[in-house]
C-alpha angles and dihedrals in degrees: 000000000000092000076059101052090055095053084051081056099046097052089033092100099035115260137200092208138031119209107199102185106193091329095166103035102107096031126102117243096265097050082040085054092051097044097061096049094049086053088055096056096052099055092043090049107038090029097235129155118239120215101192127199110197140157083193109089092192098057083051090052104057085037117033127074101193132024136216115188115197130186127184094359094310134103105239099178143012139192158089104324108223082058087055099045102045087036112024117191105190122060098223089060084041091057093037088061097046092051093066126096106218122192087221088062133076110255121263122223077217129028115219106251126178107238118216133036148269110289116257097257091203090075120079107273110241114173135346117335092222097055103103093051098047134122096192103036118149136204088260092046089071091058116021119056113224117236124202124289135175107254092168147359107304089345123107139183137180092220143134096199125075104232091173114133093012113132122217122250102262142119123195133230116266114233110286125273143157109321106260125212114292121217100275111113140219093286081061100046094051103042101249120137094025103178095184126020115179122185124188104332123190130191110174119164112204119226146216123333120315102239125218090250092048118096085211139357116275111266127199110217103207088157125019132176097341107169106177137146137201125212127221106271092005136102132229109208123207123199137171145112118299107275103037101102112262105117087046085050088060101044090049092051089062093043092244084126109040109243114236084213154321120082131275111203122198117196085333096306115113116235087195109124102001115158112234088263094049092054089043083068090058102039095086085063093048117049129159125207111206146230102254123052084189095065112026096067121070116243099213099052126076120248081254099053090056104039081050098043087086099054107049084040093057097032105223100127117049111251089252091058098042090094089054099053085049092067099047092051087056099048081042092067095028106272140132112254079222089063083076095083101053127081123248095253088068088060132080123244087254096065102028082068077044082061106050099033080056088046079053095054097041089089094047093239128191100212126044122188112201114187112194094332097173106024088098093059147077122261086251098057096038097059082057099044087050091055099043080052092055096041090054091047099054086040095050108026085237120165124214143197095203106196108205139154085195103094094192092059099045081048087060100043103038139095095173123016127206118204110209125194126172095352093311133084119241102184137023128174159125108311098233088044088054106053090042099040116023106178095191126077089229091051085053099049097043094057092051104063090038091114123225124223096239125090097207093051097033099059104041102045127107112256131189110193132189121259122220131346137309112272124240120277091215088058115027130174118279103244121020109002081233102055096097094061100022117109093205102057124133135182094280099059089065100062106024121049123219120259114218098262136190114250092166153323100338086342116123127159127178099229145109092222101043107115123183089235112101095240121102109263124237135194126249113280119258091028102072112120107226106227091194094055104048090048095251 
């Protein structure tokens, strides 16, 4: 709503040209999805010109006409952008568009990243800027800056190299078929080595005052009914729009919000009822590493003095080592040990998240919540940040609930996704059964207006997106939670609501209409609710 009202703002005198500087940044995929249709129609109807910022090369690629790609202040490469985007001529563009997951590609063990970081500005520039990123740099690209040149119609690059004819890393996903087996293995499969184990948790705030007149006091049900469960070495991914419960679920999980009910169990052991003391013991095996690398780190301690904190408050390394395990900490997650002396506003986004993910790992946990780790960050450096956290997991058997609204990226981490709405999850499966068959109309809808960083692709694919916002917790729709924005609801929907079903082998929804058979469900004829005509 308020990206909405600026937008009101923006047009409200009339302009030529549209500057939409990162309107879509802190926004989930569905409201994104909104956003930048909204933005279509309004250059289309008020004939405006759009000029668009983005880190996000697929919303780039279903909106902009043209692209221009800078680095270090300069602008490497122009042109049409689905001629960017299908023949790239510069190899920073080239490695921006292999670092991306995308959910129309078959999923990498490693994402590309481009390792380093940007050049000081403040130095005299000598070369080309790129130079010591580059895979294809070259002797003259350490002292002769490219300009730019025409490399093809329309399309220029300042770049030494000839990138013409050469394909971009990808491989794309085969037709789909019955979900095969994922990586998880037998110990999986069979329940054995279960880190985390949540059963009907429950987080509900009261509010306000209970009235005479009231039967009970208003309560808020952030999270409502949750049942998971994390397996040693694998991670649980949980996605859905803001609002819907997931970071609350996380921070419940590690007790950092007190649950109203239901049990956490963390490797078999109930954190139900623990004194504080008694859930200090069990801190150094549970750590979270936050959204915001901004925030979470405090800007008046070292990058030693926090990575260390942990360990002289809980007292596992003596005080005199404490400096030594630092730096391995450091070295652990790519950093300098030197690094240990400066503050974190001398530091990047990209390793200040270096820095807490290596605060997370200094008491050897087993479980690692991660709420919203790079959404914070550019495509570059999360590409980066994804890859230091699998490393770290196959290195140190660690198991995550890794909290997203990005699909791809959930896509990438998980082993098994949860997909939370209104503080209950609808939907929970294997990842691979869960990109290829989504059983829920959110899941659905959700998968559909994740975009997807090719123009071709982007702006000729079926969308469904979802009408409307999400409802109030403290006051949620009678039935299915979903009823009010789903396309496939029928009379039933608004007065029962759907129990979480099996559908197959580590596949539940919660919908009437969710069938095990591979082929999309669809509700009984003469009962459908016509959104469109009820001005939903």
């Amino acid at each position: 709503m308020r990206q909405r009202v600026m937008i009101a703002m923006a047009l409200s005198c009339g302009p030529r040209i549209l500057v939409a500087d990162e309107p879509t940044t802190a926004l989930d995929v569905s409201v994104q999805a909104q956003i930048l249709e909204l933005l279509r129609s309004v250059i289309a109807e008020a004939h405006t010109s759009l000029i668009i910022i983005s880190h996000d090369l697929s919303v780039v690629a279903g909106l902009a006409d043209r692209i221009a790609v800078m680095y270090a202040g300069e602008i490497v490469e122009i042109g049409p952008t689905g001629q960017v985007f299908a023949h790239p001529r510069h190899p920073y563009t080239r490695a921006l568009l292999e670092c991306i997951p995308r959910l129309d590609e078959a999923r990498k063990d490693r994402l590309s990243s481009i390792e380093g970081s940007l050049p000081d500005l403040q130095l005299p520039k000598v070369g080309c800027p790129f130079a010591p990123r580059c895979g294809f740099v070259m002797e003259r690209c350490w002292t002769d800056a490219p300009v730019l040149e025409q490399k093809a119609p329309g399309q220029w690059a300042a770049s030494w190299s000839d990138l013409s004819g050469l394909p971009l890393q990808r491989e794309t996903i085969p037709p789909p078929m019955a979900p095969g087996p994922t990586r998880a293995g037998p110990a999986e499969a069979d329940g054995d080595g279960t880190v985390l184990e949540v059963k009907d948790l429950r987080v509900h705030f009261p509010m306000g005052i209970k009235w005479p007149w009231m039967d009970e006091r208003p309560v808020l049900k952030a999270v409502d009914g949750v049942s998971l469960e994390v397996v040693k070495g694998r991670t649980l991914g949980i996605v859905g729009e803001s609002g819907c419960g997931k970071s609350t679920t996380g921070r419940a999980i590690l007790q950092l919000v007190p649950p109203t009910g239901g049990e956490v169990l963390l490797e078999g052991r109930s954190l139900r009822g623990l004194d504080e003391r008694a859930l200090r013991q069990l801190r150094p095996h549970m750590q979270m590493v936050f959204q915001d690398p901004y925030s979470s780190l405090n800007p008046r301690m070292t990058i030693g003095e926090m990575v260390g904190e942990p360990l002289i408050v809980h007292r596992t390394t003596p005080r005199n080592r404490v400096g030594q395990r630092v730096a391995e900490l450091l070295e652990m997650v790519g950093l300098r040990p030197g690094l240990a002396d400066w503050y974190p506003h001398q530091l990047s986004g990209g390793l200040r998240q270096r820095v807490s993910i290596a605060r997370a790992l200094a008491l050897r946990p087993s479980l690692i919540v991660a709420d919203e780790p790079t959404s914070a960050l550019d495509v570059s450096v999360r590409a980066q940040i994804l890859n230091l956290m699998q490393d770290l997991q196959r290195e140190h058997g660690l198991s995550y609930v890794f909290i997203s609204h990005d699909l791809s990226v959930v896509r990438h981490m998980s082993d098994l996704v949860a997909v939370m709405y209104l503080g209950k999850v609808v939907e929970l499966a294997d990842r691979d059964t869960l990109y290829v068959n989504p059983q829920h109309p959110y899941t659905q809808a959700l998968l559909s207006v994740v975009p997807i960083p090719d123009p071709a692709v982007e702006r000729t694919r079926r969308r469904t997106p979802i009408q409307g916002d999400v409802p109030n917790p403290a006051h949620p729709p009678r039935g299915c939670n979903f009823n009010t924005r789903c396309p496939f609801a029928f009379d039933r929907c608004f007065v029962e609501e759907p129990p979480l079903i099996d559908l197959g082998p580590r596949h539940r929804a919660a919908c009437f209409l969710a069938k095990p058979e591979p082929e999309a469900a669809r509700p009984p004829d003469g009962n459908v609710h016509d959104r469109t005509r009820e001005g939903h």
